[in-house]
PDBQT receptor file of N, H, CA, C and O in Angstrom, charges set to zero:
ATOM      1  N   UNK A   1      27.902  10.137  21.310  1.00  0.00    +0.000 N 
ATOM      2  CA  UNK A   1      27.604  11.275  20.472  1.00  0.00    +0.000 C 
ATOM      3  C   UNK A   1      26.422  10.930  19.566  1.00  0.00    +0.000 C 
ATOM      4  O   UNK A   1      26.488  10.025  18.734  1.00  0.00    +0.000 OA
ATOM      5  N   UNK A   2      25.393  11.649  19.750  1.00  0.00    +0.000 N 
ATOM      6  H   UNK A   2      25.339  12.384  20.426  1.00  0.00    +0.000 HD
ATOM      7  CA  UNK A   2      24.043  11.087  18.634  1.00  0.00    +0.000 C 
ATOM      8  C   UNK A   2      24.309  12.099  17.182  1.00  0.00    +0.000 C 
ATOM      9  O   UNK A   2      24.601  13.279  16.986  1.00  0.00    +0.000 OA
ATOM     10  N   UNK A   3      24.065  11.062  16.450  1.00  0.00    +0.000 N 
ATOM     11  H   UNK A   3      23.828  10.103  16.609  1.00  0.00    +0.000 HD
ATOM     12  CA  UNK A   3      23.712  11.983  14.597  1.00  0.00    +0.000 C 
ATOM     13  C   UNK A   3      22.231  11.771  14.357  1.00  0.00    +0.000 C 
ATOM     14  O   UNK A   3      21.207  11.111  14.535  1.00  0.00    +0.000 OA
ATOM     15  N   UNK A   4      22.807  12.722  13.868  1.00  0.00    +0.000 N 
ATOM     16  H   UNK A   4      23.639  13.258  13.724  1.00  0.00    +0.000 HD
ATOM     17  CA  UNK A   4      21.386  13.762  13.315  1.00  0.00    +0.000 C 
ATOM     18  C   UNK A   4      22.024  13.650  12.010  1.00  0.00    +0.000 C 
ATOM     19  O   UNK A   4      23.168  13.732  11.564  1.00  0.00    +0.000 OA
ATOM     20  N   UNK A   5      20.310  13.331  11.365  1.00  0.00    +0.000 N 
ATOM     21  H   UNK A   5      19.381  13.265  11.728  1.00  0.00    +0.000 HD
ATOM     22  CA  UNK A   5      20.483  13.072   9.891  1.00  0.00    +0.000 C 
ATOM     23  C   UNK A   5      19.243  13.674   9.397  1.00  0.00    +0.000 C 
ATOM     24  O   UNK A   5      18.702  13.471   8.310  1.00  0.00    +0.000 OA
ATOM     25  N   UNK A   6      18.827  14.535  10.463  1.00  0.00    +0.000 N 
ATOM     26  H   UNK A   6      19.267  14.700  11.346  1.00  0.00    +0.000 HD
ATOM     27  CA  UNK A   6      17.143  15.257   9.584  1.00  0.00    +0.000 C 
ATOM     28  C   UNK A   6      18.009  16.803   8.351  1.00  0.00    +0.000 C 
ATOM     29  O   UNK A   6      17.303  17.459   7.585  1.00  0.00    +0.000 OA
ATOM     30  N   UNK A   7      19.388  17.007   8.472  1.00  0.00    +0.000 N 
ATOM     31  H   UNK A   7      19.962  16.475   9.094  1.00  0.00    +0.000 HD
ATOM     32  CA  UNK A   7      19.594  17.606   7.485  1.00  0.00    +0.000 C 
ATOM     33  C   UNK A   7      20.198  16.799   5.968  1.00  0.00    +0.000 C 
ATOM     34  O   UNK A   7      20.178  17.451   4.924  1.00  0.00    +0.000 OA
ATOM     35  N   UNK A   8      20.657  15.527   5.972  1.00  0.00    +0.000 N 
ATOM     36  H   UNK A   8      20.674  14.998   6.821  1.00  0.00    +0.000 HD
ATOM     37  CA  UNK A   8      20.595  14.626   5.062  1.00  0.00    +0.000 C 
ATOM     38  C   UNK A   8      19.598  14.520   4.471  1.00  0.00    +0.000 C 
ATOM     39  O   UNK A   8      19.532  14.805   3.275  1.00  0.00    +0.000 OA
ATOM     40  N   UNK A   9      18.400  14.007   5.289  1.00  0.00    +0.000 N 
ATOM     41  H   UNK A   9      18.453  13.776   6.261  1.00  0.00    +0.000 HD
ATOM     42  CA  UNK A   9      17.270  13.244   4.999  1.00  0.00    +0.000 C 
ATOM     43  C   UNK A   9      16.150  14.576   4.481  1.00  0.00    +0.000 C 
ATOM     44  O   UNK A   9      14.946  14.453   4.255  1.00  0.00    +0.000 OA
ATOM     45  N   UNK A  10      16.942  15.777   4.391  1.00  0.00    +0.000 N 
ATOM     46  H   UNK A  10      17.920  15.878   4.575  1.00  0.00    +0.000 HD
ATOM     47  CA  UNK A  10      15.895  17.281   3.862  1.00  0.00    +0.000 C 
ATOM     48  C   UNK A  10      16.480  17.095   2.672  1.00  0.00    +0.000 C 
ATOM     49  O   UNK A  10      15.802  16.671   1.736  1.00  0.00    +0.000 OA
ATOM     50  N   UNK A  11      17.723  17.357   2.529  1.00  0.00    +0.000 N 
ATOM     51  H   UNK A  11      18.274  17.701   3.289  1.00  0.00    +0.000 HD
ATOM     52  CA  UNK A  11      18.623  17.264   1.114  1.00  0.00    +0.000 C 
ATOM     53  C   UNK A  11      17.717  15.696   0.234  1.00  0.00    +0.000 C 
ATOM     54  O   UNK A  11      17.006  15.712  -0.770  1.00  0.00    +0.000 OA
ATOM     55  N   UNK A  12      18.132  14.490   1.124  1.00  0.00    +0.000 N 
ATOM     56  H   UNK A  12      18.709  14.477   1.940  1.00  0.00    +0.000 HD
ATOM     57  CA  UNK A  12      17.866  13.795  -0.297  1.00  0.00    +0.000 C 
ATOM     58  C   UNK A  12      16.187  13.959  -0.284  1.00  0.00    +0.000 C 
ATOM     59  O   UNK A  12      15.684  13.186  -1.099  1.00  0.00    +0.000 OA
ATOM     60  N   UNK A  13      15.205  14.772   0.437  1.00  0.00    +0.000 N 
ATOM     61  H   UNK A  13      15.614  15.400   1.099  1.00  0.00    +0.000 HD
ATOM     62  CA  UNK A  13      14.070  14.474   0.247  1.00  0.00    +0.000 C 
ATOM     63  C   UNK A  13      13.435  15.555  -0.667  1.00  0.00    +0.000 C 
ATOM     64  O   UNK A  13      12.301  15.461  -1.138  1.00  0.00    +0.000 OA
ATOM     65  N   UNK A  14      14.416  16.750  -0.898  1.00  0.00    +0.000 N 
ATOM     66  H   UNK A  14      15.337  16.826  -0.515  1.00  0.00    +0.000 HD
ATOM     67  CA  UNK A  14      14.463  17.948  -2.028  1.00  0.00    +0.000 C 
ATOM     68  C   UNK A  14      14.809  17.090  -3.296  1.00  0.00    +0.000 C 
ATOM     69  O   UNK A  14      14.046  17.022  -4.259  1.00  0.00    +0.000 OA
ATOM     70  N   UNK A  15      15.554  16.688  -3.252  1.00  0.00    +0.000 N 
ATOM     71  H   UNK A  15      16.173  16.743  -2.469  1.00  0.00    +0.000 HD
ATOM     72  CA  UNK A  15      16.070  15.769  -4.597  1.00  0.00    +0.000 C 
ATOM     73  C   UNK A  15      14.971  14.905  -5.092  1.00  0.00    +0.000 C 
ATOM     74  O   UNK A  15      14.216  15.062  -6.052  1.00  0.00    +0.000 OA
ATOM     75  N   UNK A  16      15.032  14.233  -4.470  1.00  0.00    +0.000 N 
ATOM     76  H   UNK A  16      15.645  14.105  -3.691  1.00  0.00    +0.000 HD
ATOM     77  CA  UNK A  16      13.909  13.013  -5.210  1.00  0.00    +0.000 C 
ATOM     78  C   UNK A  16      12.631  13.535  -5.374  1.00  0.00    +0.000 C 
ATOM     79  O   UNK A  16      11.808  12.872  -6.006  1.00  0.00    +0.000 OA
ATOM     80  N   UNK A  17      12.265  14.863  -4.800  1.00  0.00    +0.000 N 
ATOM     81  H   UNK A  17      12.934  15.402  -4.287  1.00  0.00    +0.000 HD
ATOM     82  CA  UNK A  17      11.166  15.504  -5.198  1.00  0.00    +0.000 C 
ATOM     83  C   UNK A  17      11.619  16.444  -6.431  1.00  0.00    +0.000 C 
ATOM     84  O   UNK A  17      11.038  16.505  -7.514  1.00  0.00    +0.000 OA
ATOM     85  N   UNK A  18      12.518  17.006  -6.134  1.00  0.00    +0.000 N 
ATOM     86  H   UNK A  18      12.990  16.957  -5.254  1.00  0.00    +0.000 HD
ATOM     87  CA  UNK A  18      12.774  17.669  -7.913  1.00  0.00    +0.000 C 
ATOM     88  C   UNK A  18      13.304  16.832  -8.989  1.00  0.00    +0.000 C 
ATOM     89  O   UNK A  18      13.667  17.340 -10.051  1.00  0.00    +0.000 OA
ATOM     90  N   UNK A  19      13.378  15.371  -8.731  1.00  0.00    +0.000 N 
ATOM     91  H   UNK A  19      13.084  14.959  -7.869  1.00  0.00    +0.000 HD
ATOM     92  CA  UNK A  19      13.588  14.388  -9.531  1.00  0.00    +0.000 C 
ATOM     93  C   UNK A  19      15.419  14.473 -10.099  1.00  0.00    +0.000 C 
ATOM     94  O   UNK A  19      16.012  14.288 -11.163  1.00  0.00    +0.000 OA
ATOM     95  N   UNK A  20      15.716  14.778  -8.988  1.00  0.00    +0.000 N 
ATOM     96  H   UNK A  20      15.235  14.929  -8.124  1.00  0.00    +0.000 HD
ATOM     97  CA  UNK A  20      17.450  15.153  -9.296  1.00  0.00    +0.000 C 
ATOM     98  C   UNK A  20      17.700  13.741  -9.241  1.00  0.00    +0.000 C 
ATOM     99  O   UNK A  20      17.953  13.173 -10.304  1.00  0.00    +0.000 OA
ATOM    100  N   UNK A  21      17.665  12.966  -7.984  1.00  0.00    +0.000 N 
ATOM    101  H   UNK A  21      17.460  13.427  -7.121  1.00  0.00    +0.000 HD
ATOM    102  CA  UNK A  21      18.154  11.743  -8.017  1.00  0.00    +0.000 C 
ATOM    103  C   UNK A  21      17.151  10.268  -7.487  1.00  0.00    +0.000 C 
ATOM    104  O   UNK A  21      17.437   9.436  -6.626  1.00  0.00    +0.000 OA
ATOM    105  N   UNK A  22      15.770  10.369  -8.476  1.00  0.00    +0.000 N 
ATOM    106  H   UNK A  22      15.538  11.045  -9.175  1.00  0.00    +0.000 HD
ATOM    107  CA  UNK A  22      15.392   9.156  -7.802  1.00  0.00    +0.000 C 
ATOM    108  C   UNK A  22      15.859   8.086  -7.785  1.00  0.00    +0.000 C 
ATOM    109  O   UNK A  22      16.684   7.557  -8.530  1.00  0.00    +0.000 OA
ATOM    110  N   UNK A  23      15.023   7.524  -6.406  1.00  0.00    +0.000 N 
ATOM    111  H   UNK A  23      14.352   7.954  -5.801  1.00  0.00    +0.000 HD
ATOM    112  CA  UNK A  23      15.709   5.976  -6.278  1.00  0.00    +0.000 C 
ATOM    113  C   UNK A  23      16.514   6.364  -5.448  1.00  0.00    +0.000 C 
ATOM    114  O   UNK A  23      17.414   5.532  -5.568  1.00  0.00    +0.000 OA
ATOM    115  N   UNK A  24      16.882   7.202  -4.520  1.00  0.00    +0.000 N 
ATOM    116  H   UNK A  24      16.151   7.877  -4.423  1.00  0.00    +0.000 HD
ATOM    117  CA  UNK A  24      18.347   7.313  -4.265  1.00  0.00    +0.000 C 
ATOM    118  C   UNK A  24      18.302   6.416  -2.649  1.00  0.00    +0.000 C 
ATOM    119  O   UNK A  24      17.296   6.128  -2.001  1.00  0.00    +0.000 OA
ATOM    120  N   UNK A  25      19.615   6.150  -2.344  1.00  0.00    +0.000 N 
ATOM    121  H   UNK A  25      20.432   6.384  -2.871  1.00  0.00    +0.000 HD
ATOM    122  CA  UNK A  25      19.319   4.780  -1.272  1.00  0.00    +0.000 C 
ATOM    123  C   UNK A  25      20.627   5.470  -0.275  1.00  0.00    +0.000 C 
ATOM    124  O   UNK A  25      21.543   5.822  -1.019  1.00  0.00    +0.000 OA
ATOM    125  N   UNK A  26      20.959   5.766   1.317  1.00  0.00    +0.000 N 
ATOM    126  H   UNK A  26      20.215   5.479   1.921  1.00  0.00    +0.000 HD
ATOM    127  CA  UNK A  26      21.711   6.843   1.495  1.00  0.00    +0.000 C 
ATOM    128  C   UNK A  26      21.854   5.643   2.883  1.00  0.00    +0.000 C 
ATOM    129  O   UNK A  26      21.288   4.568   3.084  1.00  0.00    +0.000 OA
ATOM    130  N   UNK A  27      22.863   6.408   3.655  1.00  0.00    +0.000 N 
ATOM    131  H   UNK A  27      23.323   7.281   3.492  1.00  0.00    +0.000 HD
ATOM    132  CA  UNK A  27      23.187   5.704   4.819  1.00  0.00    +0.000 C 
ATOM    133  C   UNK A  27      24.498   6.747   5.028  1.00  0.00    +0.000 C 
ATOM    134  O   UNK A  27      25.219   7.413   4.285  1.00  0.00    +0.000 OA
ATOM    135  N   UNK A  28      24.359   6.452   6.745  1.00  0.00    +0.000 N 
ATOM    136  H   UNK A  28      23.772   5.911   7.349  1.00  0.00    +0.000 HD
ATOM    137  CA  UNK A  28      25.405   6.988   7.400  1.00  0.00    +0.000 C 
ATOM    138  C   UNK A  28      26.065   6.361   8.264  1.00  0.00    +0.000 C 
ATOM    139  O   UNK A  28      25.423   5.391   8.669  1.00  0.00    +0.000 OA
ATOM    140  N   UNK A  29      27.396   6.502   8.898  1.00  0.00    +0.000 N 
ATOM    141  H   UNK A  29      27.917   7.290   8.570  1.00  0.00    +0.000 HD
ATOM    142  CA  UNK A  29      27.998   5.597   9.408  1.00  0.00    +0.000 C 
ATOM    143  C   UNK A  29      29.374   5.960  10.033  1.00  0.00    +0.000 C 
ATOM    144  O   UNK A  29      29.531   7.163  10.239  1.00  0.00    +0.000 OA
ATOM    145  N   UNK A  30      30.310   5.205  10.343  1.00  0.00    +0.000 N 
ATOM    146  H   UNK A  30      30.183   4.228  10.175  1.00  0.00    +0.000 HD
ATOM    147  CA  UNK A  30      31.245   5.461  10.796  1.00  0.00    +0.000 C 
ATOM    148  C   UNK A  30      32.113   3.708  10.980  1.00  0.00    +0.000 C 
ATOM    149  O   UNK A  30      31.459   2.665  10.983  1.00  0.00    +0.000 OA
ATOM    150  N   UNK A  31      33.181   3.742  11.074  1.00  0.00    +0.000 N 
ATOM    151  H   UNK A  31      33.713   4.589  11.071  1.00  0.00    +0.000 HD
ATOM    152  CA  UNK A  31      34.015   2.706  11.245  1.00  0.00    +0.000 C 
ATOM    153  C   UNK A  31      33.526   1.587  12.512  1.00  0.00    +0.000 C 
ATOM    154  O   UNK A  31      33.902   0.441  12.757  1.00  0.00    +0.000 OA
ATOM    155  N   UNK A  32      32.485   2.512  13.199  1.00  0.00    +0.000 N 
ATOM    156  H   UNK A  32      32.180   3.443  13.000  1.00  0.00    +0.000 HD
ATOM    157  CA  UNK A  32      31.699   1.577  13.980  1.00  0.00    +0.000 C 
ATOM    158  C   UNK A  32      30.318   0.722  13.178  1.00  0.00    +0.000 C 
ATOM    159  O   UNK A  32      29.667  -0.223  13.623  1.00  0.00    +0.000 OA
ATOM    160  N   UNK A  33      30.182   1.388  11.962  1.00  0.00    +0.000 N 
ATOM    161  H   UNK A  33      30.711   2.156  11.601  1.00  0.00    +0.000 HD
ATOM    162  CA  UNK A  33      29.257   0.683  11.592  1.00  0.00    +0.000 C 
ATOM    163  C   UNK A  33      28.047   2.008  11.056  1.00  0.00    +0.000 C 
ATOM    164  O   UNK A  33      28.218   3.211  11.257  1.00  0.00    +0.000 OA
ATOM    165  N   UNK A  34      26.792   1.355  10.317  1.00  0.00    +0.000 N 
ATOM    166  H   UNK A  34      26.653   0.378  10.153  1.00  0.00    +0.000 HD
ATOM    167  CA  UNK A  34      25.859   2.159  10.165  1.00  0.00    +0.000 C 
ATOM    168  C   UNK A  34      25.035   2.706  10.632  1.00  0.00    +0.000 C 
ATOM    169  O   UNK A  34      24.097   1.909  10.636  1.00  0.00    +0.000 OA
ATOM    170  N   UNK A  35      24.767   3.487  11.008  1.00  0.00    +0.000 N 
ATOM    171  H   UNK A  35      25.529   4.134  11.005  1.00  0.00    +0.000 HD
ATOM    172  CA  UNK A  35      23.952   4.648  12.340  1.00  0.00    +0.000 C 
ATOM    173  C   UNK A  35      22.972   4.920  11.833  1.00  0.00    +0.000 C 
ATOM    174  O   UNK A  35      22.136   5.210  12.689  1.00  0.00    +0.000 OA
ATOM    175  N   UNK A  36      22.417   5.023  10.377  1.00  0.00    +0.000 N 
ATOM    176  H   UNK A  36      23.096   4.788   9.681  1.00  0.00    +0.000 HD
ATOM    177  CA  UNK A  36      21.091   5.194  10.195  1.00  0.00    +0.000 C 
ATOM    178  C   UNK A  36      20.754   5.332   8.352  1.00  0.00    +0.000 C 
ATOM    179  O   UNK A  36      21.176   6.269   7.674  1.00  0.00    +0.000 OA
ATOM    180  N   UNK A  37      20.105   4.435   7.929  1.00  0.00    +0.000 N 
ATOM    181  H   UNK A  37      19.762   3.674   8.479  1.00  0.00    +0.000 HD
ATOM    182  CA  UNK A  37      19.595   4.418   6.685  1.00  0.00    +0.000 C 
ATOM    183  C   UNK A  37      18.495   4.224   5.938  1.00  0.00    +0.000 C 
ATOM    184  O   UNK A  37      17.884   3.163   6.067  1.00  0.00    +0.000 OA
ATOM    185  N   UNK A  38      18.079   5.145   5.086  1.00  0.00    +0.000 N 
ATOM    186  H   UNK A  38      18.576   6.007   4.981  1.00  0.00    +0.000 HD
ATOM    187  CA  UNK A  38      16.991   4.809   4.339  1.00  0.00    +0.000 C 
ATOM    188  C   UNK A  38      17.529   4.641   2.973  1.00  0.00    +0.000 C 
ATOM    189  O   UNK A  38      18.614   4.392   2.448  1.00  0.00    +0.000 OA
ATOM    190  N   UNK A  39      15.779   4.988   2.469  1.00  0.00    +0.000 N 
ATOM    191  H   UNK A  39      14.898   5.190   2.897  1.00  0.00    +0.000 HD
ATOM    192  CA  UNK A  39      15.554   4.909   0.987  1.00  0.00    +0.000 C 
ATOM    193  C   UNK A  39      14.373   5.758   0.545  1.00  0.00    +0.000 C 
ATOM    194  O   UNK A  39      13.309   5.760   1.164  1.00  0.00    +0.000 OA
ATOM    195  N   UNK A  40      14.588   6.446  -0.498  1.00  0.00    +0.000 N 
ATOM    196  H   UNK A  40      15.452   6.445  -1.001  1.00  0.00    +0.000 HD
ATOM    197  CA  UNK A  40      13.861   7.342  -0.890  1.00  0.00    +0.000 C 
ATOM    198  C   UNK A  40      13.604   7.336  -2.321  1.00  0.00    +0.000 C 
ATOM    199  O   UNK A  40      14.474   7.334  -3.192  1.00  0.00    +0.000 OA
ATOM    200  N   UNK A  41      12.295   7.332  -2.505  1.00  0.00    +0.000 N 
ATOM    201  H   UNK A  41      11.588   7.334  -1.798  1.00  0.00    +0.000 HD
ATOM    202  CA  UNK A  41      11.863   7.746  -4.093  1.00  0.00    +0.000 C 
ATOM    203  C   UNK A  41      11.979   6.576  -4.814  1.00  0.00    +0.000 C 
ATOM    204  O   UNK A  41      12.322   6.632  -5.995  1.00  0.00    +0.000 OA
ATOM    205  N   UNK A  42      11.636   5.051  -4.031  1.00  0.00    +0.000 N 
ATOM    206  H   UNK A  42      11.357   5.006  -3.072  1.00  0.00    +0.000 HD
ATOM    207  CA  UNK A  42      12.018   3.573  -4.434  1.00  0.00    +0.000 C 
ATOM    208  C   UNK A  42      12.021   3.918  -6.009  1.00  0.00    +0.000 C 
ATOM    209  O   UNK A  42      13.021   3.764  -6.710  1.00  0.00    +0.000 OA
ATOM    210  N   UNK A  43      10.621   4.468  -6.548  1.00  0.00    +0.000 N 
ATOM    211  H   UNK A  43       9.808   4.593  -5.978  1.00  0.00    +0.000 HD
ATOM    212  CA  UNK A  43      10.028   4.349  -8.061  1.00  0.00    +0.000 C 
ATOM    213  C   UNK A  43      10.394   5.567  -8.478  1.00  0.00    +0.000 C 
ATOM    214  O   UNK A  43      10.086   6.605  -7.891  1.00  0.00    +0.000 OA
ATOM    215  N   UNK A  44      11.312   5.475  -9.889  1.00  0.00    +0.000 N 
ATOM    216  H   UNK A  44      11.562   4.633 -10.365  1.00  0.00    +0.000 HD
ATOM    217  CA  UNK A  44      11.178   6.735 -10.598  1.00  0.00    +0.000 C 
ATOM    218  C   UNK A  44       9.920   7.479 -11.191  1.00  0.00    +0.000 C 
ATOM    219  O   UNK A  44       9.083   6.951 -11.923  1.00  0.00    +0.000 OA
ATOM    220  N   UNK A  45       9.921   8.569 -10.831  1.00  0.00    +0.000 N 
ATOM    221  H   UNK A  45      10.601   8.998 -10.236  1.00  0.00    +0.000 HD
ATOM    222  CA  UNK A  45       8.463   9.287 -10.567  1.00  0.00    +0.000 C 
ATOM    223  C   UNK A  45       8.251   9.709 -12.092  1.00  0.00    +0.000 C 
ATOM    224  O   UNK A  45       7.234  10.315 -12.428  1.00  0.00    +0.000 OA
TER     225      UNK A  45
């Protein structure tokens, strides 16, 4: 089964552009482990 995380990765990329949550550091996963993670907005803007 593939994830899709381009609707995550819209959400936290609205955020850290309206300065809701910089810095914010996100990941997804499952009991198998982590399927895909970034980081966004390293520097508070």
């Amino acid at each position: 089964m593939p994830y899709r995380t381009d609707r995550i990765e819209h959400l936290l990329g609205e955020g850290v552009r309206d300065k809701v949550y910089p810095g914010a550091v996100w990941a997804v996963g499952d009991s198998g482990g982590v399927r895909a993670r970034g980081v966004t907005g390293v520097l508070d803007p």
